[in-house]
LOMARTOR-401044 format. One record per residue (C-alpha): residue in one letter; x, z, y. Coordinates in pm, whole numbers. Each point is the difference from the previous one (the first is absolute). Example, Ala and Ser with C-alpha at 12.3 -4.5 7.8 and 13.67 -1.06 7.14 Angstrom:
BEGIN
['A',[1230,780,-450]] ['S',[137,-66,344]] 
REM end
This chain:
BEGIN
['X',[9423,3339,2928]] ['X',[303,-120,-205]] ['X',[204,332,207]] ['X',[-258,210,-65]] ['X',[-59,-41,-367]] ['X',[370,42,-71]] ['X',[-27,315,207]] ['X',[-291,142,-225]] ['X',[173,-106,-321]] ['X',[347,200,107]] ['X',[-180,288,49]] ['X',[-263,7,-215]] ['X',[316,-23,-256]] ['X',[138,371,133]] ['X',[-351,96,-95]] ['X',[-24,-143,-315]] ['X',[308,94,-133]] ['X',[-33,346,99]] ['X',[-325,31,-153]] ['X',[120,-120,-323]] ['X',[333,219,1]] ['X',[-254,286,22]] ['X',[-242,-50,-229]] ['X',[265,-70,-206]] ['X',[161,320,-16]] ['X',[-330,165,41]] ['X',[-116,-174,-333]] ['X',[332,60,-179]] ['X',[-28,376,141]] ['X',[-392,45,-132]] ['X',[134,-136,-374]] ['X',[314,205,-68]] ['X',[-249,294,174]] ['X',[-255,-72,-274]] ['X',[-253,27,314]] ['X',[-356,-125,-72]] ['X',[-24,-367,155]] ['X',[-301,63,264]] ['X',[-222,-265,222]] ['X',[229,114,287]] ['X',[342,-143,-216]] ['X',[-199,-303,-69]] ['X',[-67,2,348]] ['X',[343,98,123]] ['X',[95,-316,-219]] ['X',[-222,-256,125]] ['X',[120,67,356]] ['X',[345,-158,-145]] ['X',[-183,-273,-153]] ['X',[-200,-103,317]] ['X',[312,14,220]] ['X',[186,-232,-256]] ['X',[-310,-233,-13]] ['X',[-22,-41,369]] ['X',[334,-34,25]] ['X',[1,-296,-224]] ['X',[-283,-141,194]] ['X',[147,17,320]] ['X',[334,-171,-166]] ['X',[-206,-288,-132]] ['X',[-121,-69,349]] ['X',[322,9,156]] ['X',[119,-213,-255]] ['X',[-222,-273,77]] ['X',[21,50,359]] ['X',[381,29,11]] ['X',[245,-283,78]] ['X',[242,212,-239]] ['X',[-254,2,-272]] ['X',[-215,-258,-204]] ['X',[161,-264,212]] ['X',[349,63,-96]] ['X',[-135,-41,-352]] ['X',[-161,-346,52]] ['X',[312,-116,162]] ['X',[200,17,-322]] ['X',[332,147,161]] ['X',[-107,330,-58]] ['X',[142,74,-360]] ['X',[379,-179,149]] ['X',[21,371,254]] ['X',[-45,347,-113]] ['X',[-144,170,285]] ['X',[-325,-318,32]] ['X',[-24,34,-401]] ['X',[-66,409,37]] ['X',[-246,-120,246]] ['X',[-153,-297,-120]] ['X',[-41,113,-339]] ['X',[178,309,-151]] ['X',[-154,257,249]] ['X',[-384,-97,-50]] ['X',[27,-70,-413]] ['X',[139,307,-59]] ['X',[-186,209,247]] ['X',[-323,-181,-152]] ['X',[156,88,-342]] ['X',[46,408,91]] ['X',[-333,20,162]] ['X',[-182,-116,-301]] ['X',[237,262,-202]] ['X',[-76,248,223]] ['X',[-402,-104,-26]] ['X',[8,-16,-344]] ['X',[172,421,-15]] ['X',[-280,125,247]] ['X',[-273,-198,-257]] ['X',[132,116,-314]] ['X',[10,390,149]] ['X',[-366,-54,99]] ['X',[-88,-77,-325]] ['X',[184,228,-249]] ['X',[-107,356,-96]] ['X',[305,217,-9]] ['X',[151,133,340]] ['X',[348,-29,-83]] ['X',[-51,-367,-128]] ['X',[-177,-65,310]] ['X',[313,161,196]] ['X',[199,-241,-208]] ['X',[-135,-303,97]] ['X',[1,60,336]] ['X',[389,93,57]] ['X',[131,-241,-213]] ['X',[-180,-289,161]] ['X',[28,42,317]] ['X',[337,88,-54]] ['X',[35,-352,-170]] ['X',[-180,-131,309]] ['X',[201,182,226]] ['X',[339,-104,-131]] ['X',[-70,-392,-42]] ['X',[-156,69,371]] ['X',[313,127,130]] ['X',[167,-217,-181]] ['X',[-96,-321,210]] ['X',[-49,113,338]] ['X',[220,-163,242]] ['X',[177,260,125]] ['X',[238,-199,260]] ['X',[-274,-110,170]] ['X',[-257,318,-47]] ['X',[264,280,148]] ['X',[223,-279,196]] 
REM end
């Protein structure tokens, strides 16, 4: 289960990220266009959002699961080595932190009027999201 989970939440992450890249530049691409924001952008948007939110779901699983994750946290010698810190505790709080950032962008843009506010919000929180995302991923072990 433990291999499996870690399988899903490596690439569900090639997924995720794409998706948010895309929408990105698709929402930053619909403002400076001064395009009308349609169902289908709110829709194109919420397929970011529901990658990133199952994503994060999957992660918090694995995290319990892992040997590498909540555990190394209890231990207490997780915050003495880098690579079990990112693990134990900078990778899921600031993941948690840029999905709610990125939650909080698609909510905002469902609720505001104007199209190129709506725009707004959208590329410049997921782009927030995206960068603290990328930001903590453990790369060594993720491409290694």
């Amino acid at each position: 289960m433990y291999t499996g989970l870690q399988h899903l939440h490596s690439g569900l992450a090639y997924l995720a990220l794409a998706a948010l890249v895309i929408v990105m530049i698709y929402a930053l691409i619909g403002s400076l266009g001064g395009r009308e924001f349609t169902e289908k952008d709110r829709k194109f948007a919420m397929i970011g959002f529901i990658l990133a939110h199952i994503q994060l779901l999957v992660g918090l699983i694995l995290y319990f699961v892992s040997p590498l994750g909540f555990s190394l946290l209890t231990s207490g010698n997780a915050m003495a080595d880098k690579v079990a810190r990112l693990t134990a505790l900078e990778h899921p709080v600031i993941n948690i932190l840029a999905i709610i950032i990125i939650s909080v962008g698609y909510i905002r843009a469902k609720k505001m009027t104007e199209s190129r506010a709506r725009f707004r919000s959208i590329y410049m929180m997921y782009a927030i999201g995206l960068v603290l995302i990328l930001s903590r991923i453990p790369w060594s072990s993720w491409l290694g």
